[in-house]
PDB file of N, CA, C, O and CB in Angstrom:
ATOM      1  N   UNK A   1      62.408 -74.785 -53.222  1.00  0.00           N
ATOM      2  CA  UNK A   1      63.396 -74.506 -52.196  1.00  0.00           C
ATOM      3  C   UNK A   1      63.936 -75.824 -51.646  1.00  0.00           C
ATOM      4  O   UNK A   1      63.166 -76.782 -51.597  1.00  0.00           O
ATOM      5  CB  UNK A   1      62.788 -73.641 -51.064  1.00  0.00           C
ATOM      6  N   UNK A   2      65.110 -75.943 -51.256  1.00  0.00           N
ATOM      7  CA  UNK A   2      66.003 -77.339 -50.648  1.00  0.00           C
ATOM      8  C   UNK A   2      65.571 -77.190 -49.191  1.00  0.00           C
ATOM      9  O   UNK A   2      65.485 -76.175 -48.499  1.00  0.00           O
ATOM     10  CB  UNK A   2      67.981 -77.300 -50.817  1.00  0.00           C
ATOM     11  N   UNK A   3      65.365 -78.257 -48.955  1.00  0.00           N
ATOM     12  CA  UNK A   3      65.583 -78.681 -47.880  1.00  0.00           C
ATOM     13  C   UNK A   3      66.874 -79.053 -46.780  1.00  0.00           C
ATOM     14  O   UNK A   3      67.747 -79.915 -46.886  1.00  0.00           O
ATOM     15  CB  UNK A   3      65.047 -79.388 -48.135  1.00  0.00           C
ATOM     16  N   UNK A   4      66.649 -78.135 -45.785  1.00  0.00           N
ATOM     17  CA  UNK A   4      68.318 -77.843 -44.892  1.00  0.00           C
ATOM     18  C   UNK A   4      67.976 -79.529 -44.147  1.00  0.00           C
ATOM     19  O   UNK A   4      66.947 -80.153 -43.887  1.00  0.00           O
ATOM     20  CB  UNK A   4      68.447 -75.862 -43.208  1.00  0.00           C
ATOM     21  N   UNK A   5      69.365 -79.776 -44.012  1.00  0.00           N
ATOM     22  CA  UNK A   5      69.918 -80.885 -42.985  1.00  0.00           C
ATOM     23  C   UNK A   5      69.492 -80.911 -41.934  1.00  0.00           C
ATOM     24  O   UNK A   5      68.705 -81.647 -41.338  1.00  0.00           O
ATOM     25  CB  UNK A   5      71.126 -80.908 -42.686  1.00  0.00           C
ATOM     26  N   UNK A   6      70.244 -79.755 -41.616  1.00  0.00           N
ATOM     27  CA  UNK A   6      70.593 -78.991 -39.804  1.00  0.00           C
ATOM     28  C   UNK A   6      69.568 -78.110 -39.478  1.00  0.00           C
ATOM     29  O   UNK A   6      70.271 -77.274 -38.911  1.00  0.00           O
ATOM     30  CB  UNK A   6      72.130 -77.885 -39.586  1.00  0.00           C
ATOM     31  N   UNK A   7      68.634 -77.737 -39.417  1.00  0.00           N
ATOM     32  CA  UNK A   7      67.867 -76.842 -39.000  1.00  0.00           C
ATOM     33  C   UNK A   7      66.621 -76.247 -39.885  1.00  0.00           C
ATOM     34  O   UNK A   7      66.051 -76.975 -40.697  1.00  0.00           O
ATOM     35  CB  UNK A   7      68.712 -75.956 -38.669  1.00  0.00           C
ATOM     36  N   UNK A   8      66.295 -75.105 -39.715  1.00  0.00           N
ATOM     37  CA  UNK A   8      65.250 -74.174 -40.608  1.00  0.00           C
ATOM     38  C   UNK A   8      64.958 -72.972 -40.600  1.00  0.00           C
ATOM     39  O   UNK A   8      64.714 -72.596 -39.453  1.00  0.00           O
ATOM     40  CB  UNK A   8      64.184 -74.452 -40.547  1.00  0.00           C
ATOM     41  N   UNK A   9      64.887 -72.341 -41.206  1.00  0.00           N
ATOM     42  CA  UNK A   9      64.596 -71.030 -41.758  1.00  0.00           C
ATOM     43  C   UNK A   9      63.318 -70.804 -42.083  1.00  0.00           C
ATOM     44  O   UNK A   9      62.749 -71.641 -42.784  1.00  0.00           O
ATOM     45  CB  UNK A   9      65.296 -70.764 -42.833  1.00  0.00           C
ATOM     46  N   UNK A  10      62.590 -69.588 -41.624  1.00  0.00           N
ATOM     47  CA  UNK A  10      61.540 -69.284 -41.810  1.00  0.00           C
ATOM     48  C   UNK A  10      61.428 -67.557 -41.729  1.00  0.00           C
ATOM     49  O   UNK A  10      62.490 -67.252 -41.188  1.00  0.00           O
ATOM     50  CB  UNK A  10      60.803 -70.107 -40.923  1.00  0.00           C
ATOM     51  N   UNK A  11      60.891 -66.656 -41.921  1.00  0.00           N
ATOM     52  CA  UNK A  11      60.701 -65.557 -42.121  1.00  0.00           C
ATOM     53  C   UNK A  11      59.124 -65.399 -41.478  1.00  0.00           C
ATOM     54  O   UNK A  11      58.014 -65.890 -41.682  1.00  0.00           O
ATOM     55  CB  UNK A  11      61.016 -65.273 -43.576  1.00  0.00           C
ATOM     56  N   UNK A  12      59.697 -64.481 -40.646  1.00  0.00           N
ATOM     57  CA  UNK A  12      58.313 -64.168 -40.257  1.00  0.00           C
ATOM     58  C   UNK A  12      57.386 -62.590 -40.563  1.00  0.00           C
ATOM     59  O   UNK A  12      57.672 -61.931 -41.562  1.00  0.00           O
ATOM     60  CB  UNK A  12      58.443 -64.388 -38.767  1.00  0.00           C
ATOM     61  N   UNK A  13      56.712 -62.298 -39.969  1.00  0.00           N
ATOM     62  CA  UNK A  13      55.394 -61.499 -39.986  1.00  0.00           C
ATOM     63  C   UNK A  13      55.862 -60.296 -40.182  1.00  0.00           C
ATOM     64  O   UNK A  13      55.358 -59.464 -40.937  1.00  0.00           O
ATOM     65  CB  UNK A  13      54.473 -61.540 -38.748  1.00  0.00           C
ATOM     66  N   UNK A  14      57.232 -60.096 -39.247  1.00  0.00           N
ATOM     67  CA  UNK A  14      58.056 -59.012 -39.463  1.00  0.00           C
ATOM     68  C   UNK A  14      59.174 -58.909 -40.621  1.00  0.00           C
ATOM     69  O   UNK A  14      60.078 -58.075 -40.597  1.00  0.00           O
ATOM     70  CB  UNK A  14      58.637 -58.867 -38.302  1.00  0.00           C
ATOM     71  N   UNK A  15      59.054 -59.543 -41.292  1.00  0.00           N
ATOM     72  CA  UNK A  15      59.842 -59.803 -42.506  1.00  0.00           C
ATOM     73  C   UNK A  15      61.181 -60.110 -41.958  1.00  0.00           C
ATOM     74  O   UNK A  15      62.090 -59.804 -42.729  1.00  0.00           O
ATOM     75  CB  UNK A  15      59.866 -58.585 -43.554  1.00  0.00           C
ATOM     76  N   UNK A  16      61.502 -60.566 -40.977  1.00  0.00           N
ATOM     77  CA  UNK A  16      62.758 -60.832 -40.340  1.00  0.00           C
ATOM     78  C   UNK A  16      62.901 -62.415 -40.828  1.00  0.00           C
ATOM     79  O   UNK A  16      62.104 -62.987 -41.571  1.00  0.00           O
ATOM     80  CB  UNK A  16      62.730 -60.538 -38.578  1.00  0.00           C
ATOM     81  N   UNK A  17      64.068 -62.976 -40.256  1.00  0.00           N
ATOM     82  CA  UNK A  17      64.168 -64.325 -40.483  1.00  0.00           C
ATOM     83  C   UNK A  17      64.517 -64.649 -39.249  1.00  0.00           C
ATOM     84  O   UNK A  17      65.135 -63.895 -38.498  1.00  0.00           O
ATOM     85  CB  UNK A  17      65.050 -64.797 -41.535  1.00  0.00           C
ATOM     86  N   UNK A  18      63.953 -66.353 -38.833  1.00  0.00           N
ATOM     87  CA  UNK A  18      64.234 -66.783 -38.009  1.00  0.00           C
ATOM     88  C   UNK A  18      65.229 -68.281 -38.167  1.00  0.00           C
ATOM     89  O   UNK A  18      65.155 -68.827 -39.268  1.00  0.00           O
ATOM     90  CB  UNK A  18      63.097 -66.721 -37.458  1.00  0.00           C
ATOM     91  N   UNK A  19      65.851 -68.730 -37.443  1.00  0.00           N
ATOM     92  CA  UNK A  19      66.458 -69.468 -37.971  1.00  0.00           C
ATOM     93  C   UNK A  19      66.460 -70.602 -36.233  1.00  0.00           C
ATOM     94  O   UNK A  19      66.745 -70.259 -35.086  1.00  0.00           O
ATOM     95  CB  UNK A  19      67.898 -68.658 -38.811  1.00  0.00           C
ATOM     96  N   UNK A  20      65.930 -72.212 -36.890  1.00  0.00           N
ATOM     97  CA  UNK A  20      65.547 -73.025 -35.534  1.00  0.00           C
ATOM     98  C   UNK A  20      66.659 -74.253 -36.106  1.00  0.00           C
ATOM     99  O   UNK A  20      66.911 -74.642 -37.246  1.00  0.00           O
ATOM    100  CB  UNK A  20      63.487 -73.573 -35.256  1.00  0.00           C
ATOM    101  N   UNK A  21      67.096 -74.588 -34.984  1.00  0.00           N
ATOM    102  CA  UNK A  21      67.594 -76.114 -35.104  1.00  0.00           C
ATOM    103  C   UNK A  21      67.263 -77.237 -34.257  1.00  0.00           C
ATOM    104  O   UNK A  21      66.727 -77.233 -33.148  1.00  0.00           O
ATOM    105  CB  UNK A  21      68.889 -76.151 -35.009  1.00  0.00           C
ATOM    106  N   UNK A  22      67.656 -78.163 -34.938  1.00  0.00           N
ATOM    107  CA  UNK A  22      66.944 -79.467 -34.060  1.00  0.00           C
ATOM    108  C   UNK A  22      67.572 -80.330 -33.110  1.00  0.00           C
ATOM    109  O   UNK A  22      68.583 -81.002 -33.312  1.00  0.00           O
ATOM    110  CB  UNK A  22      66.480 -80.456 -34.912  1.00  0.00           C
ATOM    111  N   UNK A  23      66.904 -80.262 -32.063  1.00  0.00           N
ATOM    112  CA  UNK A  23      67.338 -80.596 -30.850  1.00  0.00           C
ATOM    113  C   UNK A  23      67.540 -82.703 -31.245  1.00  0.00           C
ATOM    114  O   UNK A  23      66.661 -83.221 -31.933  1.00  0.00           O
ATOM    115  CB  UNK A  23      65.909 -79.888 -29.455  1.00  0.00           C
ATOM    116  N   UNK A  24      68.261 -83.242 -30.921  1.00  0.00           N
ATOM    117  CA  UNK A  24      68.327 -84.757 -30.472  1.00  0.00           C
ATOM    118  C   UNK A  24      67.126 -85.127 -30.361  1.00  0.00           C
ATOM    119  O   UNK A  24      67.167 -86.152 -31.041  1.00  0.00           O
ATOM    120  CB  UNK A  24      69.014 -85.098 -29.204  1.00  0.00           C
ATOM    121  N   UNK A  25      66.038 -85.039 -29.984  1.00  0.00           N
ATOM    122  CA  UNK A  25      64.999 -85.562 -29.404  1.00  0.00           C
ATOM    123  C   UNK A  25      63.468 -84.873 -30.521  1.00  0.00           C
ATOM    124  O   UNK A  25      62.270 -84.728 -30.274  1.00  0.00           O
ATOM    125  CB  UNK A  25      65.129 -85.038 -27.588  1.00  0.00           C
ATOM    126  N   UNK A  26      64.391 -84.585 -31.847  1.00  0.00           N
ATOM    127  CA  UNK A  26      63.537 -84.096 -32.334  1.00  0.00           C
ATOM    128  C   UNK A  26      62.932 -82.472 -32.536  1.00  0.00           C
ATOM    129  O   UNK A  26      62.413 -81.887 -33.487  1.00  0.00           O
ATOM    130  CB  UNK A  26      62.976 -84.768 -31.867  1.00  0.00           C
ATOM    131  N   UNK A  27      63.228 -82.141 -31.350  1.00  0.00           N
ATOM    132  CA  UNK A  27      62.256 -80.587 -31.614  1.00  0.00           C
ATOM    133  C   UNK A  27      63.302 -79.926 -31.970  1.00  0.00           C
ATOM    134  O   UNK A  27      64.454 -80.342 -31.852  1.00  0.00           O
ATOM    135  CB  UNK A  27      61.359 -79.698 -30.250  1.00  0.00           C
ATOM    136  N   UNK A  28      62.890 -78.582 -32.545  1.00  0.00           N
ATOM    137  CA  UNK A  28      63.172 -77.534 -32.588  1.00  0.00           C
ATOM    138  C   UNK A  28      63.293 -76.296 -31.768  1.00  0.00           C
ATOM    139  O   UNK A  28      62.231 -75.826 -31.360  1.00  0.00           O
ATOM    140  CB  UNK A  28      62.735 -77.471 -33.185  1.00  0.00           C
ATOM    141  N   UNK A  29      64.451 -75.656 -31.440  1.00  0.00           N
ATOM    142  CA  UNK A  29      64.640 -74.802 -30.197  1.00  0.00           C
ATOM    143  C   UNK A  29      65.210 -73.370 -31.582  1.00  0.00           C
ATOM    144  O   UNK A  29      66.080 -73.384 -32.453  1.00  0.00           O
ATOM    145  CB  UNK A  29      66.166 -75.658 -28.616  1.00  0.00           C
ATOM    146  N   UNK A  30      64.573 -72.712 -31.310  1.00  0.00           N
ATOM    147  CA  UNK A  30      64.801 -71.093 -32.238  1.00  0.00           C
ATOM    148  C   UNK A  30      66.033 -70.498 -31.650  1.00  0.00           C
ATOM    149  O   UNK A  30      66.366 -70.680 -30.479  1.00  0.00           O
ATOM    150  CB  UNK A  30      63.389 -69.751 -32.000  1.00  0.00           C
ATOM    151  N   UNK A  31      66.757 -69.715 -32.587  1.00  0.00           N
ATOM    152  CA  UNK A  31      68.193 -68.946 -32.392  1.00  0.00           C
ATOM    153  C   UNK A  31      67.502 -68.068 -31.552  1.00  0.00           C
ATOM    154  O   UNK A  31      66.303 -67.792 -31.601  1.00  0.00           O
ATOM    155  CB  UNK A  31      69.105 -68.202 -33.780  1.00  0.00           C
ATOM    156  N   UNK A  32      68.789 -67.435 -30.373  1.00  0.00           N
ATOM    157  CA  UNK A  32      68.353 -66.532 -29.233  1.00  0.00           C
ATOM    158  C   UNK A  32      68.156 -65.010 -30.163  1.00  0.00           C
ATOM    159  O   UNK A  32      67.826 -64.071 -29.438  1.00  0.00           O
ATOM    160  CB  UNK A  32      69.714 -66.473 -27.799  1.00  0.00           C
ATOM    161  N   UNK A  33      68.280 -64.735 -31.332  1.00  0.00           N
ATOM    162  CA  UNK A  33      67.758 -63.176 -31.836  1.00  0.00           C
ATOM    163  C   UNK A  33      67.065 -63.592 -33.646  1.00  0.00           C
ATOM    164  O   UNK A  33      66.898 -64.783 -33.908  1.00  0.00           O
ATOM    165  CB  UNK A  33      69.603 -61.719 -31.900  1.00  0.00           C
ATOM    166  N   UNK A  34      66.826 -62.836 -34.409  1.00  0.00           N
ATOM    167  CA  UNK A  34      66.464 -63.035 -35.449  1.00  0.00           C
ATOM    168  C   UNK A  34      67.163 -62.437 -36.522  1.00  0.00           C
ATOM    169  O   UNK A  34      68.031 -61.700 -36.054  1.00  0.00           O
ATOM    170  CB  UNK A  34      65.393 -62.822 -35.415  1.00  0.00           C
ATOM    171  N   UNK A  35      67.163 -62.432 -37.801  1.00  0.00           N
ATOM    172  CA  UNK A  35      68.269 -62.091 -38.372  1.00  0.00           C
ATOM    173  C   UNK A  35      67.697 -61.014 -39.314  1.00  0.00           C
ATOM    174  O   UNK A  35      66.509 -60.828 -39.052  1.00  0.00           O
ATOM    175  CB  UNK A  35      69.036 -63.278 -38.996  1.00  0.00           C
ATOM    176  N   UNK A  36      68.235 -60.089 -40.524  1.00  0.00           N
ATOM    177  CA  UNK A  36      67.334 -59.191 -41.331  1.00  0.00           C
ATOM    178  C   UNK A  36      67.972 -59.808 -42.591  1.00  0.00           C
ATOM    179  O   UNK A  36      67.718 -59.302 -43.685  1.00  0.00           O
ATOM    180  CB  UNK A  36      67.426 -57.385 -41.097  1.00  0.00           C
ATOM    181  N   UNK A  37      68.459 -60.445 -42.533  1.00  0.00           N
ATOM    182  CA  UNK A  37      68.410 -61.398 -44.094  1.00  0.00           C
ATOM    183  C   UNK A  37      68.391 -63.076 -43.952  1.00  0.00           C
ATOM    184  O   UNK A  37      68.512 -63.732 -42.917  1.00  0.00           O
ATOM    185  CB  UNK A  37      69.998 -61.053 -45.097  1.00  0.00           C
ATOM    186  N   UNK A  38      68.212 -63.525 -45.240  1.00  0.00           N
ATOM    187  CA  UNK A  38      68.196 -65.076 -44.815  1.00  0.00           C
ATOM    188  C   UNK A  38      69.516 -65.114 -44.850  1.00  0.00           C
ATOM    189  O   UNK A  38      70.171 -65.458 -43.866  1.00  0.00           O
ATOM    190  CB  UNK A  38      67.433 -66.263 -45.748  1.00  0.00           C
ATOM    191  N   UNK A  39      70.024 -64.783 -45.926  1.00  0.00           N
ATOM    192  CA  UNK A  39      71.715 -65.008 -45.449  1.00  0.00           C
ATOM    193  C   UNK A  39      72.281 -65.512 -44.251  1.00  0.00           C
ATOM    194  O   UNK A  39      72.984 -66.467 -43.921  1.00  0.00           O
ATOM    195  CB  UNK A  39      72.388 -63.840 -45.404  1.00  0.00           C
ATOM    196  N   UNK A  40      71.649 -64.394 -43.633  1.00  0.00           N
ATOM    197  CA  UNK A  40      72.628 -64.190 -42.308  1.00  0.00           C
ATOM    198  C   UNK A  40      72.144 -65.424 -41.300  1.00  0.00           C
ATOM    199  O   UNK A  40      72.881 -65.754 -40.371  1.00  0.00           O
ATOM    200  CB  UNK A  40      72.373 -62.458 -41.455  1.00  0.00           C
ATOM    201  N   UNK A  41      70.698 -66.178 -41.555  1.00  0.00           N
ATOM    202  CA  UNK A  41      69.998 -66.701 -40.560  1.00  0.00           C
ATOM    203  C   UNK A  41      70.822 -68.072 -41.039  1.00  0.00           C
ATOM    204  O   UNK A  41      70.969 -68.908 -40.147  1.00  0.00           O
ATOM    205  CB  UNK A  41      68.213 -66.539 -40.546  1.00  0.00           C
ATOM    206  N   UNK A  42      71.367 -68.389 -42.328  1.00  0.00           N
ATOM    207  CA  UNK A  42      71.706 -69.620 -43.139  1.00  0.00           C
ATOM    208  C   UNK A  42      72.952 -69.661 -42.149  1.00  0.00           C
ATOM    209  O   UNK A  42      73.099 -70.432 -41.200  1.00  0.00           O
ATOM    210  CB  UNK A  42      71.953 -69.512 -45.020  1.00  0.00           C
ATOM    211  N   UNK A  43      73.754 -68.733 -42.551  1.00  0.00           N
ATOM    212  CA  UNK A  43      75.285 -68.606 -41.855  1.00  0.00           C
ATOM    213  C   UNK A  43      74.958 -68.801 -40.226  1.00  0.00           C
ATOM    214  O   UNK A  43      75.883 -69.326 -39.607  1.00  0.00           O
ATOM    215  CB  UNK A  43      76.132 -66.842 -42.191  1.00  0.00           C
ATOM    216  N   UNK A  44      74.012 -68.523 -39.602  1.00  0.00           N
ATOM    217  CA  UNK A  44      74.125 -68.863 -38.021  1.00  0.00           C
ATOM    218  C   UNK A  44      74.071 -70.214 -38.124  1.00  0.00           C
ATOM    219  O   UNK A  44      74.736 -70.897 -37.345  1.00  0.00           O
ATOM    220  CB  UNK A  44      72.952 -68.282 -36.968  1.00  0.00           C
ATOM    221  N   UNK A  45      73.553 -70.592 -38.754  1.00  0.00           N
ATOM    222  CA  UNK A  45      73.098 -72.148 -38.550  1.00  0.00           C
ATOM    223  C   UNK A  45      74.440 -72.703 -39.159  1.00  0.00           C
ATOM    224  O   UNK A  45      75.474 -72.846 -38.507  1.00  0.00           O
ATOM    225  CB  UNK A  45      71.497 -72.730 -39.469  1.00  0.00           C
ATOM    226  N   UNK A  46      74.316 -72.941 -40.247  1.00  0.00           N
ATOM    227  CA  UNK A  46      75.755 -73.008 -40.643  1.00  0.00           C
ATOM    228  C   UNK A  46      77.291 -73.463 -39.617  1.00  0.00           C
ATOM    229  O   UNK A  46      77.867 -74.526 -39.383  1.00  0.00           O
ATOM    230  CB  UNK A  46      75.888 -71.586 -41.101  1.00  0.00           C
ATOM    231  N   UNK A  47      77.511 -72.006 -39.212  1.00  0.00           N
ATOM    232  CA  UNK A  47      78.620 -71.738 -38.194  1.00  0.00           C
ATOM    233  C   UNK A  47      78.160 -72.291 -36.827  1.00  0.00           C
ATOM    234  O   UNK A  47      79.035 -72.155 -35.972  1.00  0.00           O
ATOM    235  CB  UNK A  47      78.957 -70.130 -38.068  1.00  0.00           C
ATOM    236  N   UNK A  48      76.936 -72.926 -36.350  1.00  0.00           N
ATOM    237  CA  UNK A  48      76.135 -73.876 -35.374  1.00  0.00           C
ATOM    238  C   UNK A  48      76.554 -74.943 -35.341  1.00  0.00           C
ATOM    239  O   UNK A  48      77.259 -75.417 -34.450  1.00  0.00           O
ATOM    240  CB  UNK A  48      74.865 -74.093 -35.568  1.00  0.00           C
ATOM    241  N   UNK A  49      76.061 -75.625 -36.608  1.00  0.00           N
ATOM    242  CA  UNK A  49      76.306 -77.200 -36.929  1.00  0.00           C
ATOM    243  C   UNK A  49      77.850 -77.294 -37.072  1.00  0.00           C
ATOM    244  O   UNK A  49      78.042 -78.122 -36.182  1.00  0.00           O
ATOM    245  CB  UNK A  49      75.495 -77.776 -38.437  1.00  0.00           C
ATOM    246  N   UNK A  50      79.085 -77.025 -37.570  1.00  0.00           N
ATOM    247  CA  UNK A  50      80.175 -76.772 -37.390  1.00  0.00           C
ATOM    248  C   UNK A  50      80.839 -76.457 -35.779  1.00  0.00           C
ATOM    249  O   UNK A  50      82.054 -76.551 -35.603  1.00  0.00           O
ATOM    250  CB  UNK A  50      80.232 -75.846 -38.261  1.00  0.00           C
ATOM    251  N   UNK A  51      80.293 -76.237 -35.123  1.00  0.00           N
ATOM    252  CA  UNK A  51      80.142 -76.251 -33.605  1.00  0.00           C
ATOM    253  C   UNK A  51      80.321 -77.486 -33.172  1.00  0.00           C
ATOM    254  O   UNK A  51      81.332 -78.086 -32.807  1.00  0.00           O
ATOM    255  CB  UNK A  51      78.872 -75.787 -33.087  1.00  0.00           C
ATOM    256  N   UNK A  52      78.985 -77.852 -33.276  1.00  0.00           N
ATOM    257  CA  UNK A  52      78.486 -78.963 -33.010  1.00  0.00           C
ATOM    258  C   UNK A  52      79.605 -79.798 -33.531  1.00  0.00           C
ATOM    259  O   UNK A  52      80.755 -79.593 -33.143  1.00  0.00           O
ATOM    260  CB  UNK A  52      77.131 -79.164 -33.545  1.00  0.00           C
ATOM    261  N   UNK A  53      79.367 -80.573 -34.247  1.00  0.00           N
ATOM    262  CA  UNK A  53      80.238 -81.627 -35.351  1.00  0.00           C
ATOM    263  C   UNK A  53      81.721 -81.070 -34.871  1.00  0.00           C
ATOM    264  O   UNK A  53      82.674 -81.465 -35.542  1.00  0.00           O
ATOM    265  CB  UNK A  53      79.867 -81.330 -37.430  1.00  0.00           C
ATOM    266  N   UNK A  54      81.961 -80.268 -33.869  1.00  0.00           N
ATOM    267  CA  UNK A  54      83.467 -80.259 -33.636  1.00  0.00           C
ATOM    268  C   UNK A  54      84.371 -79.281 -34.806  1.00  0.00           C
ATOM    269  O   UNK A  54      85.566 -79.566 -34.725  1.00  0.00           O
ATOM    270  CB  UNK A  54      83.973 -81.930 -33.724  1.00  0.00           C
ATOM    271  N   UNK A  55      84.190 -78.596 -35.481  1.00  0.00           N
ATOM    272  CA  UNK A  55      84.792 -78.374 -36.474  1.00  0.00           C
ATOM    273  C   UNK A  55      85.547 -77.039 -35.918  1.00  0.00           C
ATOM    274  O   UNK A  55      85.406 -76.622 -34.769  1.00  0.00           O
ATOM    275  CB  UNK A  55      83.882 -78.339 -37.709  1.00  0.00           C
ATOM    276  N   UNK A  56      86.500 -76.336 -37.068  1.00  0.00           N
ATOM    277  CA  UNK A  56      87.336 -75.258 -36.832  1.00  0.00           C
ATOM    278  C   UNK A  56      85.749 -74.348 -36.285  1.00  0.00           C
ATOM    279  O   UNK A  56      84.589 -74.756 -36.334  1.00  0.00           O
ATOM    280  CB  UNK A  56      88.451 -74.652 -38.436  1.00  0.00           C
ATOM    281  N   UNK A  57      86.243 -73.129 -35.826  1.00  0.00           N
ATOM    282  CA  UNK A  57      85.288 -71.803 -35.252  1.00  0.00           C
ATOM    283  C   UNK A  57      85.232 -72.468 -33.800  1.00  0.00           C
ATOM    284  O   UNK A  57      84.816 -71.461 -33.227  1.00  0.00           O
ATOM    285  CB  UNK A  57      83.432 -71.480 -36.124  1.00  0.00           C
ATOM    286  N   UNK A  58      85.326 -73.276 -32.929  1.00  0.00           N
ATOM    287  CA  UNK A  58      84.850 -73.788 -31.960  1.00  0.00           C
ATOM    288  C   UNK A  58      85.425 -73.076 -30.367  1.00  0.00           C
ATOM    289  O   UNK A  58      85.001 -73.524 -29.302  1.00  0.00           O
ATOM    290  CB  UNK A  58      85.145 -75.229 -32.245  1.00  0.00           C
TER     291      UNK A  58
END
C-alpha cells in the first residue's frame, strides 16, 4: 500500500473507515464522521488538502 502525503486512512473495528490529517505540529486530528468506503475517506482528504493549499472547492 502507498503511502498518503496529506493524511491517513485506517479502517476500523467497525469496518468503517476513518480518515486523520496532520496537524502543523505534527499530530493527527481525525475527520468529524467516518466514512463506509475507503473511497470516500480518500476523497475527504483529498477535497481537505485542496482547501488547504488554496485550491478551486474553497
Amino acid at each position: 500500500m502507498k503511502k498518503r502525503r496529506f493524511g491517513a486512512i485506517r479502517q476500523l473495528p467497525s469496518k468503517r473507515w476513518q480518515a486523520r490529517r496532520s496537524l502543523p505540529d505534527g499530530s493527527m486530528v481525525a475527520a468529524d464522521r467516518t466514512f463506509a468506503t475507503r473511497a470516500d475517506a480518500d476523497r475527504y482528504l483529498a477535497e481537505h488538502e485542496l482547501r488547504l493549499r488554496g485550491g478551486a472547492g474553497r
